[in-house]
Structure formats: structure tokens, C-alpha cells
C-alpha positions in Angstrom: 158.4 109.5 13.4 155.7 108.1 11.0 156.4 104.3 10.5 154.7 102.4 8.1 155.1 98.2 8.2 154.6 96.4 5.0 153.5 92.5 4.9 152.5 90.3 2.3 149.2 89.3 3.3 147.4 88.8 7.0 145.2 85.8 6.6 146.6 83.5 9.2 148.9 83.9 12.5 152.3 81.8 11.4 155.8 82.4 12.1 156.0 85.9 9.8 152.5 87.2 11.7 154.4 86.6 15.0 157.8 88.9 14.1 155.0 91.5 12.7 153.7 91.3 16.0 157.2 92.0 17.9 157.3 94.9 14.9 154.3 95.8 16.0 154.8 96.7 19.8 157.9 98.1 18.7 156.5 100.4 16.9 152.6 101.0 18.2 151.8 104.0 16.1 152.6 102.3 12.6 150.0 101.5 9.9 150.4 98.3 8.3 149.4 97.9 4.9 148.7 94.5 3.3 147.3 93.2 0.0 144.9 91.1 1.8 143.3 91.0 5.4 141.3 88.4 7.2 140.5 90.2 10.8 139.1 87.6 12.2 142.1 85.6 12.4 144.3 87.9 13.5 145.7 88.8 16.6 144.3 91.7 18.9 148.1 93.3 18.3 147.8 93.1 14.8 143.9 94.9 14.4 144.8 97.4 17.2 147.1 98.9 14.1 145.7 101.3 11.3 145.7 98.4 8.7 145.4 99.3 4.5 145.2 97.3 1.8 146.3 97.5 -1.7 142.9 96.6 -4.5 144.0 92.7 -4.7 141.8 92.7 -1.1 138.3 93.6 -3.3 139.1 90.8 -5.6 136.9 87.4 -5.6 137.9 85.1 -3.2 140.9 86.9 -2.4 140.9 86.6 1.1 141.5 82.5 0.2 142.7 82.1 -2.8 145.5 85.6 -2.8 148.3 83.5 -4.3 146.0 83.3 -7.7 146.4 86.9 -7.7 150.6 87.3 -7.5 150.9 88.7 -11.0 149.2 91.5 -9.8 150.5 92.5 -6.9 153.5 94.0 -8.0 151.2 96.8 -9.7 149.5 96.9 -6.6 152.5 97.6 -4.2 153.4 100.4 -6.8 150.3 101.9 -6.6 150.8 102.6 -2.2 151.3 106.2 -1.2 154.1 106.0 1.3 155.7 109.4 0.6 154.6 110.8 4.3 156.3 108.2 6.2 159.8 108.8 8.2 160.7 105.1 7.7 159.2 102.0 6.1 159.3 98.5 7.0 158.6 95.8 4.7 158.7 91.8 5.9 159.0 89.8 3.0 158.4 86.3 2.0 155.9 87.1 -0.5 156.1 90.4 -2.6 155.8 93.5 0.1 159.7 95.2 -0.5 158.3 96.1 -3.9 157.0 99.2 -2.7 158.6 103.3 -3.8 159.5 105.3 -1.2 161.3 108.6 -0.8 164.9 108.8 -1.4 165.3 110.2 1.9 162.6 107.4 3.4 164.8 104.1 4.7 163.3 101.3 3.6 164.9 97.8 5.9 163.2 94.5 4.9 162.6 92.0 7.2 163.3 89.0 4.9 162.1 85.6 5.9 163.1 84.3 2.4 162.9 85.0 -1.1 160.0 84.1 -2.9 160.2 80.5 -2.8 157.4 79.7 -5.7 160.2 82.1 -8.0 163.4 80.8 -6.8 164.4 77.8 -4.5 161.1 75.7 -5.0 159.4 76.7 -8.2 159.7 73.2 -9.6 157.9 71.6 -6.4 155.6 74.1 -6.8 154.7 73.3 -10.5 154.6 69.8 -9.9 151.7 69.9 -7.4 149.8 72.6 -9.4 147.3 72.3 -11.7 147.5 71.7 -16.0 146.0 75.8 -16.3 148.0 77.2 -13.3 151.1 75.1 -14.5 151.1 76.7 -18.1 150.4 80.6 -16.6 153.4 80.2 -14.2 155.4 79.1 -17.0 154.7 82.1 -18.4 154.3 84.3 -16.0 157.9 83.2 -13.9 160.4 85.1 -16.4 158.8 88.5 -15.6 158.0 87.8 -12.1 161.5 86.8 -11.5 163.0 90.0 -13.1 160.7 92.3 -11.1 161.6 90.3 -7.7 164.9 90.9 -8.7 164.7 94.8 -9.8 162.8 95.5 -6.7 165.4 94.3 -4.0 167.1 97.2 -5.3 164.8 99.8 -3.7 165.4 98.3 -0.4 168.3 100.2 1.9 169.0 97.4 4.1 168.4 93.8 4.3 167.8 92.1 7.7 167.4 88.6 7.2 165.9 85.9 9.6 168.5 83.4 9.8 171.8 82.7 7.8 169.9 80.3 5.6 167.9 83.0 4.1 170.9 85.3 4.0 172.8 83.2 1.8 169.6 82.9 -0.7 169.1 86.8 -0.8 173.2 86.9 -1.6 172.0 84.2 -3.9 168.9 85.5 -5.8 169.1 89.3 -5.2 172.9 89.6 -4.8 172.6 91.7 -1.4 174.6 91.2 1.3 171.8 91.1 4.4 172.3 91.2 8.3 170.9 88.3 10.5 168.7 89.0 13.5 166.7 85.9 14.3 162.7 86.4 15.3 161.6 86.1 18.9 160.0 83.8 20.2 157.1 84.5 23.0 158.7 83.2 26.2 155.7 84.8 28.6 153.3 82.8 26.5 155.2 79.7 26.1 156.0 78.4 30.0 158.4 75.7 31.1 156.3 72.0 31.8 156.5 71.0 35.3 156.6 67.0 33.8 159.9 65.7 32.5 158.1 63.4 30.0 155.3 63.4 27.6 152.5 61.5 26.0 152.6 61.7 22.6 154.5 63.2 19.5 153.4 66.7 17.8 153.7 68.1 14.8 152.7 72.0 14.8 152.1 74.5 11.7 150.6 75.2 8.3 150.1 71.8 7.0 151.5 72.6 3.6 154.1 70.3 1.0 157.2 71.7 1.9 156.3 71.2 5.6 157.0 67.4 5.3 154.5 66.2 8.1 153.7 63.4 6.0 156.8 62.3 7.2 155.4 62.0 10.8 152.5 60.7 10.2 154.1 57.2 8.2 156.7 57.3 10.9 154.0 57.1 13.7 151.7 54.6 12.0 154.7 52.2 11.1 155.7 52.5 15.0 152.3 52.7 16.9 153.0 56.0 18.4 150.6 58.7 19.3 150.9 61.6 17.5 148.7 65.0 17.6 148.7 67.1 14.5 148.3 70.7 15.1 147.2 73.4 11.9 145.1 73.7 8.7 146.3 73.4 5.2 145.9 72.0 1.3 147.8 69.1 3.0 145.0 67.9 5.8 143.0 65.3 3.7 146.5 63.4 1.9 147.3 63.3 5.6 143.7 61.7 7.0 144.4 59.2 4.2 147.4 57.6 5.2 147.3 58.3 9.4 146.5 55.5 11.3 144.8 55.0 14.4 147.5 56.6 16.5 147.3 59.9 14.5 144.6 62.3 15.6 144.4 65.9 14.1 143.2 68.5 15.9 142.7 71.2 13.1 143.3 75.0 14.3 143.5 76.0 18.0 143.8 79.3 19.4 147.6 79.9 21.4 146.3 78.8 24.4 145.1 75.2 23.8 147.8 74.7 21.3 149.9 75.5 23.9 148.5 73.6 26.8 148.9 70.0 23.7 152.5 71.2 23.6 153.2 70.9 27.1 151.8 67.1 27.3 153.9 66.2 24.3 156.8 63.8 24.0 158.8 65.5 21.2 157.9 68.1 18.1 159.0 66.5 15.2 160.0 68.5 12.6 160.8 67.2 9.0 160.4 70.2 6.7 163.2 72.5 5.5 162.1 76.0 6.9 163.4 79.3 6.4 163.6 79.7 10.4 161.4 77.8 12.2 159.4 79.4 15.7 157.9 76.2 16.5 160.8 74.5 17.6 161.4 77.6 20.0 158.1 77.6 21.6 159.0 73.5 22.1 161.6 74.2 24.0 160.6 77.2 25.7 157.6 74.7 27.3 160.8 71.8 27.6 159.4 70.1 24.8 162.7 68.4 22.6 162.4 68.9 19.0 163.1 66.4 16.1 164.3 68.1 13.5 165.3 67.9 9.9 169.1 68.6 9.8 169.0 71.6 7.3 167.4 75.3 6.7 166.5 77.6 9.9 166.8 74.4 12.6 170.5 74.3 12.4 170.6 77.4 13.8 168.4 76.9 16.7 168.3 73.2 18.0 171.6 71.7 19.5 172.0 68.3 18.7 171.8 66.2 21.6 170.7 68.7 24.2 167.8 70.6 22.8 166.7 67.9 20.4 168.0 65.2 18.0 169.2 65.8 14.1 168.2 63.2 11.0 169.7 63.6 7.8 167.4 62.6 5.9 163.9 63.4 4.7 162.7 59.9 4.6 160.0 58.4 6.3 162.7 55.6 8.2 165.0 58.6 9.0 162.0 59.5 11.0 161.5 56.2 12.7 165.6 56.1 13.3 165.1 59.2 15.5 161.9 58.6 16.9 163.7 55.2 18.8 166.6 57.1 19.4 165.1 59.9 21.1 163.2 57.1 23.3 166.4 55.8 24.2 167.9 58.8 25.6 164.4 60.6 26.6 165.5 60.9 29.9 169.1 62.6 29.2 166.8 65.9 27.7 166.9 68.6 30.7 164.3 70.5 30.7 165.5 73.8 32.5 168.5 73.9 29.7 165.5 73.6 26.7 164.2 76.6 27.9 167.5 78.4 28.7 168.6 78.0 25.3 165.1 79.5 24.1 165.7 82.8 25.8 168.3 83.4 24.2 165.8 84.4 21.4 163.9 86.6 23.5 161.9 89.9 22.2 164.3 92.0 24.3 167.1 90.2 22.0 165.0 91.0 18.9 164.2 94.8 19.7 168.1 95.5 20.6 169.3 93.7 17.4 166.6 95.2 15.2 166.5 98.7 16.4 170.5 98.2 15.8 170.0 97.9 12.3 167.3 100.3 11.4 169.7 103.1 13.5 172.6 102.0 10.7 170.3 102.2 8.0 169.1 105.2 8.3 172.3 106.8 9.4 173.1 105.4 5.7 170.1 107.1 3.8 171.1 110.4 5.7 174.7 110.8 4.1 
């Protein structure tokens, strides 16, 4: 069977890069095609695969500055020859289920979410642009909307990765979508021997939505040490207002952001994700995880045993749990952290997956 594994763009290894890499050893004979590749920060499971990309990758500066190019890319998806594949796979949180297939090809999307920049968070988005890129997104957003739209209708079957983005594809695409949560790496991730840590961590894209400014007031305001993994638009706003307990540590490969992890206290987590790995690989090292009580965390961090909600996404919610959590640090068990991880295992992803491509196609062939 010829497979054929659509993302959005491979510039960077986040969450979506890590469920394209359980896709990938799933299916190890499938090309990927992309609008945009960066090799050389990829993983070695990712570049092993046949990878094409549509013409937005010979652009200027595309390879940095893709999202300037999103009016185009619907023309580009549309222009992919996929007629000689058996089955097609697209994971979507930027525009990659717009491509034609066969009508006897079943096409499953992997949904993370619905374009955010066209739907939940457009205004945010607007907000923090630019006077020129304001007024062409302005413009541009009616049509974009109705193709994003159009398009969910050449998908056979939606897998989404939590019931948060479920509910927003019922919302925006009205399509009902099945839920099979990612995986989460448990041979990389391995349990701590120490029961406590010595400082905070924040982990991830450092981006708006992500809320790690959050963290950052919160540890200044109460003198604690906190380590900021990842790179993003958001990394100078953050020097600006850290204190002298905040150090950044920029990108690190797995390894070394997974030996910080194990020395840490607690992940805090403020944003609103779609999902949400980090907070898995937390506790899959014993690491409790502070979390934002909405989005993908609610599905994956139990209140009072794997972590601690706040409801709020204020910079004194923060503190609230930050002394909280101190006060009942030594309550957290470790081996029950990383329990509750495996239950998102890859063998748990494969099974559920494979599940739902079998009914899909099953679907296409009556």
C-alpha cells in the first residue's frame, strides 16, 4: 500500500512533528510532502522519509517567514499529484487537508486544531501584527475562511487530538471527528530517581498564545528559579521583564532538554493548547505540571495527583499555585506521574489510529 503523509510545514520539532514521527514508524515507506522543509532541524525519523514540497519552499525566506505565504498555499496543495497513493494522510493545524485525492483514495486527517489565525484566535492574531499585515488579513480572512471551510469536505474521516479540538472542528467545519490522543515518547522520557527538584520549567515554542509570560512575572514576584526552554517571536518581551531568577536556555536538543526536565520542581504551564505533549513528558520523568485549567490539559493532568489546576490566566493565579504546589510538594508520587503517562503510550496510539484508518477506509470502499 502507497501511503502518502501530508504536514503543514517541517521547520521545527513541536508537538505536531512528534505525532508525524509516530506516523512516521507506522508507516516507514510513506513520502511526506510539505510546503516548506528545514532538514536540519528535523529529526533522523522524519529525513529517513521521501520528503516533497509544494513551490511555497523556493520562495524568499520561506523556510522563516512561511506564514507570510498562507494565501498561497491553498493553490499550492491543489497543485500535489497524489492520484498513485492507496491512502493519504494529512495532519492539520495549518492548511495540509486541502489536498484532491481519488475518490477511491481515503483521506483521515490528523487534526491538532483548526486554523487558529482563521477561527478561534484571529483577533489576537491581528492585534499583535503589523499596520500592512493587519489590513491584508482583513482582506484576505473572508476567502481563506471559506476555502478552510470547503476543503474539510474532501476529508473522509476526522481524527482529532483531544476533545477540545473535536468540539472546534464540530464547531468550524461541522464534522463530527474521533479522538485518539498523540503519544508521548516514554523510552525517551525516563522516570527521575529524586523526589524533588530545583527549579521551575517552562518548555515549548515561546509564542503569544503560549502564556509563558505568565511564569516568568510569577517567578520574579516570588524569587524562584525558573529555566525557560525553546525559541520564539516571544524571547526578547520575555528577557525584558525576567529577573534574576529566570535564565533561558534557548533551543536544546531531546537529550539535554531532557536531562533540565528531570532536575525541575514543576512545568508550569499557562497557555490554552490544543493538546499539550509537554506536560506528558513531565510526568513521564515525575516532573508535576502546573497547568492552565482549560484546552488539551484537562484531558491529561489530574488535579491533585499529576499536577495542580489555576483558573485563571493571570500572573497571581500563577503565584496562588506556585505556593500551593510547595505546600503539598511532597504529596506528588512519582511512580503514579509516570503511570498515568503510559497510558498515552505509542502502542496506545498505533492501536487507536490504525482503528480508525481500518473504518475509514472500509467507508470509502462501499
Amino acid at each position: 500500500m502507497r501511503v502518502a503523509i501530508v504536514h503543514y510545514w517541517l521547520v521545527t520539532m513541536a508537538g505536531g512533528e512528534k505525532v508525524l514521527e509516530a506516523l512516521c514508524r507506522m508507516y516507514p515507506q510513506a513520502d511526506l510532502f510539505t510546503h516548506v522543509v528545514d532538514r536540519a532541524r528535523l529529526s533522523e525519523v522524519i529525513t529517513s522519509h521521501n520528503i516533497q514540497t509544494t513551490f511555497i519552499n523556493r520562495l524568499p525566506g520561506s523556510k522563516k517567514h512561511y506564514a507570510r505565504y498562507l494565501p498561497l498555499m491553498p493553490l499550492a496543495l491543489e497543485q500535489l499529484d497524489l492520484t498513485g497513493y492507496d491512502l493519504v494522510i494529512s495532519s492539520e493545524s495549518g492548511p495540509a487537508k486541502g489536498v484532491i485525492t481519488r475518490a477511491t483514495t481515503p483521506h483521515i486527517c490528523y487534526c491538532h486544531s483548526p486554523m487558529r489565525y482563521l477561527w478561534d484566535s484571529w483577533a489576537e492574531y491581528l492585534e499583535n501584527a503589523g499596520h500592512i499585515t493587519q489590513c491584508g488579513m482583513r482582506l484576505l480572512l473572508p476567502g481563506l475562511r471559506r476555502w478552510d471551510l470547503a476543503s474539510s469536505f474532501r476529508v473522509d474521516h476526522f481524527v482529532a487530538n483531544s476533545r477540545t479540538v473535536a468540539r472546534r472542528i464540530r464547531k468550524h467545519w461541522r464534522r463530527e471527528a474521533a479522538v485518539v490522543h498523540p503519544p508521548v515518547d516514554l523510552t525517551a522520557h525516563h522516570l527521575r530517581a529524586q523526589q524533588q527538584g530545583e527549579h521551575y520549567i517552562c518548555l515549548g515554542r515561546l509564542t503569544g498564545y503560549k502564556r509563558v509570560d505568565l511564569a516568568v512575572e510569577a517567578c520574579t514576584r516570588l524569587s524562584r528559579p525558573l529555566v525557560v526552554i525553546g525559541e520564539g517571536e516571544e524571547m526578547e518581551n520575555l528577557k525584558k521583564i525576567a529577573g534574576p531568577t529566570i535564565r533561558f536556555l534557548g533551543r536544546l536538543n531531546d537529550q539535554e532538554a531532557q536531562a533540565v526536565l528531570a532536575r525541575s520542581k514543576a512545568l508550569i504551564f499557562p497557555g490554552e493548547e490544543d493538546f499539550g505533549i509537554v506536560p506528558l513528558e513531565a510526568m513521564a520523568t515525575g516532573v508535576p505540571v502546573l497547568a492552565y485549567a482549560r484546552g488539551g490539559a484537562t484531558e491529561t493532568v489530574v488535579d491533585g495527583v499529576t499536577g495542580l489546576f489555576f483558573n485563571e490566566q493571570t500572573v497571581e493565579a500563577v503565584e496562588a499555585a506556585i505556593v500551593d504546589f510547595e505546600n503539598r510538594e511532597a504529596s506528588f508520587d512519582l511512580h503514579a506521574l509516570r503511570s498515568h503517562a503510559e497510558n498515552f503510550s505509542e502502542e496506545r496510539f498505533r492501536r487507536e489510529f490504525y482503528k480508525e484508518v481500518e473504518a475509514a477506509s472500509a467507508a470509502v470502499a462501499r
